[in-house]
N, C-alpha and C positions, 0 to 999 in steps of 0.2 A: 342500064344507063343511070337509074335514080339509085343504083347502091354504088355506080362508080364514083356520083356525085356527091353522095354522103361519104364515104372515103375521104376523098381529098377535102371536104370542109373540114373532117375528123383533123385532119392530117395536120391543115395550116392551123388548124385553132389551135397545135400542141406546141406550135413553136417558141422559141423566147422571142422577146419584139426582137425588132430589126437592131442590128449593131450601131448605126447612126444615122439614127435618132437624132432630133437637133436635141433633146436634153442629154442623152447619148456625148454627143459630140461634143457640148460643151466642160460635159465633166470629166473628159480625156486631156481636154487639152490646157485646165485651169490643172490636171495631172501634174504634167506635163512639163509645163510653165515652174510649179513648184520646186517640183524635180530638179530643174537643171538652176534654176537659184540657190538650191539648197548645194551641190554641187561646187558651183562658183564661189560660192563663200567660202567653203571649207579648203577649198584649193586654195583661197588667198589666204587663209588663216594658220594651213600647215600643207606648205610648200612639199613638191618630192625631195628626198632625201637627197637624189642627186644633182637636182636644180641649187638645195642646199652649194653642194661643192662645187658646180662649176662658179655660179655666182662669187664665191669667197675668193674664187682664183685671178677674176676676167676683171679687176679692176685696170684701167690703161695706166701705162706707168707718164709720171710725170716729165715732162723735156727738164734737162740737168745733168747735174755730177753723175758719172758713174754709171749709166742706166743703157746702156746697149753693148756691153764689152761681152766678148764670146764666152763667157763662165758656164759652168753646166748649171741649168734650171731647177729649184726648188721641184720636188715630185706633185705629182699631178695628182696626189691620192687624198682625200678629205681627211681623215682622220694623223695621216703622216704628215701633213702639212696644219698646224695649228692655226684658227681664225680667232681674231680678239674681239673683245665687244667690252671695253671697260668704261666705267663709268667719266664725265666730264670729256669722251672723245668725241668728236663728230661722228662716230659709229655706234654710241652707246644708245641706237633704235632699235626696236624690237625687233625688225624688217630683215633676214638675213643676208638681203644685198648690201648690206653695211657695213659688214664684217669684212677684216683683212685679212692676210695673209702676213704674218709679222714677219718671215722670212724672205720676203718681196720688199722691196724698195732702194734705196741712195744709202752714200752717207753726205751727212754736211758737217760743214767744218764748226766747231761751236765751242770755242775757248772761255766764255764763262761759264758753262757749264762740267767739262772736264781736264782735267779728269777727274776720277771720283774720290780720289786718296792721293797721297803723298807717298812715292817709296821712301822717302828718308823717314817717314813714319811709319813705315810697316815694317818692326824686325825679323816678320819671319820669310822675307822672299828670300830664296837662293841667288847664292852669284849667277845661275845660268838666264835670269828670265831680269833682272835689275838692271838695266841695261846706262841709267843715267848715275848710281854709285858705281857701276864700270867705264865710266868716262863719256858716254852717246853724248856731244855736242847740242844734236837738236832736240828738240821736244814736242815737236807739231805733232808727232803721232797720236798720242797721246789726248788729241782736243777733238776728235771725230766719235761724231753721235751718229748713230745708227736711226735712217727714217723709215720705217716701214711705207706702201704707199696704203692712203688710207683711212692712218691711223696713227697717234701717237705711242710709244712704248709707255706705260707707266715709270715716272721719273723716281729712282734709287732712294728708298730711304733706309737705310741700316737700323737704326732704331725701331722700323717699323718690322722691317723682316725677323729683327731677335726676337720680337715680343711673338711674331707669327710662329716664329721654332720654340718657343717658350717649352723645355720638357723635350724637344725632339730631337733627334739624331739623323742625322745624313750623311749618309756612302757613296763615294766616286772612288770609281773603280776602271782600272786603265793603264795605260800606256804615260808616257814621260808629257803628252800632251794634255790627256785629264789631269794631272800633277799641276800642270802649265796653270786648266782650269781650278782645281784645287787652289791652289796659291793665292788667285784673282780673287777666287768667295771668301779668303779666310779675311784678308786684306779689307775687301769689301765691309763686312763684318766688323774686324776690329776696328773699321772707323768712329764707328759708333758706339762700344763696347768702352766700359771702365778700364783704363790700360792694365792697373793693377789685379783687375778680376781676370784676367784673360792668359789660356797658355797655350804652348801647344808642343806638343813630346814627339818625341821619335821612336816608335815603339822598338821598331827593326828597322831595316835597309826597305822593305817593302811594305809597312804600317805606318803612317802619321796622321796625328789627332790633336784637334784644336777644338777649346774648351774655353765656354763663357761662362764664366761660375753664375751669373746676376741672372740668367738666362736660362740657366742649365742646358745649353744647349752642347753638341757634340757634330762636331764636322769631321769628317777621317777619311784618309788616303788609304788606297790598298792597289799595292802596284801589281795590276795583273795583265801585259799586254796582249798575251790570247785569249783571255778570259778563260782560257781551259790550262793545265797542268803543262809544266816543264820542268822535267826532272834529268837530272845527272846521276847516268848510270854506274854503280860502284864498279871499280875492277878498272874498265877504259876511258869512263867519265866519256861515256857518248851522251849527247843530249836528247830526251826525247820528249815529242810533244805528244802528251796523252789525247787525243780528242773526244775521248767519250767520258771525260772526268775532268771534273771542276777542281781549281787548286784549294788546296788545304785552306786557305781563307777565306774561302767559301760558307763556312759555318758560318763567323763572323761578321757576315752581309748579313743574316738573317735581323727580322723585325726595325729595320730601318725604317725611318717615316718617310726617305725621301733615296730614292738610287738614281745616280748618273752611272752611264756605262759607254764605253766606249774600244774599240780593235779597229785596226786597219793597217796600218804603216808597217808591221813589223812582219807581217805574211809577204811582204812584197820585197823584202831584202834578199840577195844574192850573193856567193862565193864567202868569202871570210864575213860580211856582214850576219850574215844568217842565222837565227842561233839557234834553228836543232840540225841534230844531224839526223834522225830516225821520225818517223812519225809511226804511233802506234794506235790502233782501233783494234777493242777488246781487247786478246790477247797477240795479236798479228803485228808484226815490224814491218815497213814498209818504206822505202825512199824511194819510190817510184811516182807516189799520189802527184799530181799537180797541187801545185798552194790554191786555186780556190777552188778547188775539190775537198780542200783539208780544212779549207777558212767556212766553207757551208757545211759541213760537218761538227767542225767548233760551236758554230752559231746554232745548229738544232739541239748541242747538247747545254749551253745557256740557256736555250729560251725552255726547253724541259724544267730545269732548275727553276728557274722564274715562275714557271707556268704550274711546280708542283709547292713552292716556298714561298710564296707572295701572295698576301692577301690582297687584292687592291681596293679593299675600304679601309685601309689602314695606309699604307705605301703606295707613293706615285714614283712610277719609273720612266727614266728617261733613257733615249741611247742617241749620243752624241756623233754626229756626222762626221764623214774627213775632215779632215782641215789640210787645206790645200799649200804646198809647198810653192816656194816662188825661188828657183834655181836657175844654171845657164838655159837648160833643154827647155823650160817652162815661158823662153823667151821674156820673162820679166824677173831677170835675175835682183835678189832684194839687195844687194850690196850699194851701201852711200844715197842708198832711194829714200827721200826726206817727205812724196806726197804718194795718194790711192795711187791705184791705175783709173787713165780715161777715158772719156768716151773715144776715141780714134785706135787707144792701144790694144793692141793682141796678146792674149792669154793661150795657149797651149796646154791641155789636161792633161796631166800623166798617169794616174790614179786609172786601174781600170776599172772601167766604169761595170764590168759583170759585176764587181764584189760589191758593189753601192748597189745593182742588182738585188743581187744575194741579200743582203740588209734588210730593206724594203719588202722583200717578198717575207722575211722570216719574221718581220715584225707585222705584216698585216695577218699571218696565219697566227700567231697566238692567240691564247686563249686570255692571257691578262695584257690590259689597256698600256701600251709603252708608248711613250711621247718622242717624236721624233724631234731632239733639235736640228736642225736643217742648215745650219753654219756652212755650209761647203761655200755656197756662191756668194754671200754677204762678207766671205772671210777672203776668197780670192782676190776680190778688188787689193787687199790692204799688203801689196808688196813692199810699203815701206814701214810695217808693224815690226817687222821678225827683229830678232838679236841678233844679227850678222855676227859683226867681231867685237862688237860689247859683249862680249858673255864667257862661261867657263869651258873647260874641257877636261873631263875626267877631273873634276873639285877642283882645278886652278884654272884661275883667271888666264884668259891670253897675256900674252908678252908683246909688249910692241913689237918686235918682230914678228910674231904671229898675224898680227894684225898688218903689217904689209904684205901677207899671201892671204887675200879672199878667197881666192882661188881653193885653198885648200884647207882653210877653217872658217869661213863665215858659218853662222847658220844658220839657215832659212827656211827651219822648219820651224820652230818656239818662238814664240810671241813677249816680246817686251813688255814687262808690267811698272807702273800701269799701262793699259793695252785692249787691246784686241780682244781677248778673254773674259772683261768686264763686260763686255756687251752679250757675249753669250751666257755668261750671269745676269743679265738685265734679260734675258731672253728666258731663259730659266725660271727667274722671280715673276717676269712675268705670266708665262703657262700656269705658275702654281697660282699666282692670285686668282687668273682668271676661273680656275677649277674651283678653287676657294669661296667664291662667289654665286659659280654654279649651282654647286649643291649646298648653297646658304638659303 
């Protein structure tokens, strides 16, 4: 009995004290306490990433112009949808619930402020896009400011953007609608630009380049509507679209400081519109492919090119959304249409919406940063922008007779300049300042 007893005295006297302990206790839970302060700050100081993007998205949109018409929605992806946060805005807080969504909002109408230039001042717009030296009566188009909700757009200064391109060069690259946007920046541009210091050449049919000597800056068109190769076969001149190869002016994009890019419209043409006849991968002929089967195939052999020829501490790239047509099927045919669409009117999408898909998917899998401009839904509103039958057809002007069949020459895909187009250049110069800024 007297060695069981020394035992267990052995025993308890080896143990650590008790776990609580009131001085035990009290230093767990002043722990504790710390712990979770330390915690809460840091959450308030650097938000989840993904709180980041719903936040930028979930601002309510304002009662007004324009603001519940069925258009297809800005995408829902953080990075493909750009947030601004410039200086002098009511969002310029450190806070990221303050930040917009510049592709979310109205328009208002705002006649002292546009439009941004004079086409009788700009001599390098085309007959197809001048639409008031081709006789348009009205001019209202022309005075709509684009309101993000949120936030204001940083307001156009030309003088300020040459000095920003001081030494750079920038490539838009595209279809007859980048051209569209092409035309808007060069115009933009030479507002402010010494008339005399300023040119701009036609290298080819599918090359033009415009040049600010004071500036040395360099802006240039390269007409490529699939972004991949179309070539005419010798012997039957069949047409074929290469999709695993970049067209020949592809080189020529290289070390740009600045790329717009853009495809869509022309995958979706049928019968005599169409213009290949064959579609070829590697060495294989094939007219059987579905078009976006062949348009996602195009797109993975661009974003290759991008992804192995672009430095992006050097080049920011951009890839320009549809731009929405306003025809009979679209319910909001643009012919004689002098204001937006509004709140009550109906829009109808005709664009399928898998290849805006496709897009989306193949811009967030890259490995270099592309900025989504997001134009589709802010451009729908504007069915009364287009060059109906103010405009050319194959290099000549319509005929007044022409212009009494809408029916069968308006058209309502290209945007009247001044126009539409400036503001997706105001979208544009925006994204670049705001990166400008960024990493200042």
């Amino acid at each position: 009995m007297l060695q069981y007893s020394f035992v267990m005295e052995y025993y308890f006297s080896s143990l650590p004290p008790p776990l609580f302990s009131r001085r035990w206790l009290l230093l767990s839970l002043a722990a504790l306490l710390g712990y979770l302060l330390l915690c809460f700050t840091l959450h308030r100081i650097f938000p989840a990433p993904n709180a980041i993007a719903i936040a930028s998205l979930s601002f309510p949109r304002p009662q007004g112009e324009l603001d519940s018409t069925p258009l297809p929605p800005a995408p829902q992806v953080s990075h493909l949808a750009p947030t601004a946060n410039f200086p002098g805005n009511d969002s310029g807080k450190e806070s990221a619930e303050e930040k917009c969504n510049l592709f979310e909002g109205r328009w208002v109408h705002d006649p002292r402020r546009y439009p941004l230039y004079r086409s009788q001042r700009c001599p390098f717009l085309s007959d197809q896009v001048s639409c008031q030296r081709s006789g348009r009566p009205d001019s209202d188009y022309e005075r709509w400011r684009w309101q993000p909700n949120g936030c204001d757009l940083p307001r156009f200064n030309g003088s300020e953007t040459l000095e920003r391109w001081r030494g750079k060069r920038v490539v838009v690259v595209g279809d007859s609608l980048n051209r569209n946007m092409w035309e808007s920046m060069i115009c933009m541009l030479y507002s402010a630009a010494r008339r005399k210091r300023v040119y701009v050449k036609n290298r080819s049919a599918e090359h033009k380049l415009f040049r600010a000597l004071d500036h040395d800056c360099t802006v240039e068109f390269f007409w490529s509507p699939f972004l991949v190769e179309l070539k005419e076969r010798e012997g039957d001149r069949a047409k074929i679209l290469h999709l695993d190869n970049l067209p020949a002016s592809a080189r020529f994009w290289r070390g740009a400081d600045v790329m717009v890019f853009n495809t869509g419209h022309w995958w979706t043409h049928h019968g005599k519109m169409r213009a290949w006849d064959y579609f070829q991968l590697r060495e294989e002929l094939t007219e059987e492919m579905e078009p976006a089967e062949a348009f996602n195939r195009a797109l993975r052999t661009w974003a290759r090119w991008v992804d192995r020829n672009v430095d992006p501490r050097q080049t920011s790239v951009f890839f320009r959304s549809i731009s929405p047509e306003h025809k009979r099927e679209n319910l909001q045919w643009c012919y004689n249409q002098t204001r937006p669409i509004s709140d009550d009117e109906r829009y109808v999408w005709q664009f399928p919406k898998s290849m805006v898909t496709l897009v989306e998917r193949t811009l967030l899998r890259m490995r270099t940063p592309v900025r989504y401009l997001n134009v589709t839904r802010l451009s729908g509103f504007r069915r009364d922008a287009h060059t109906g039958v103010y405009t050319s057809r194959q290099g000549k002007l319509l005929t007044p007779e022409q212009r009494k069949e809408p029916e069968r020459f308006a058209d309502c895909s290209h945007w009247c300049l001044p126009g539409l187009p400036d503001t997706w250049n105001e979208l544009l110069f925006a994204s670049l300042l705001e990166s400008s800024l960024t990493t200042s």
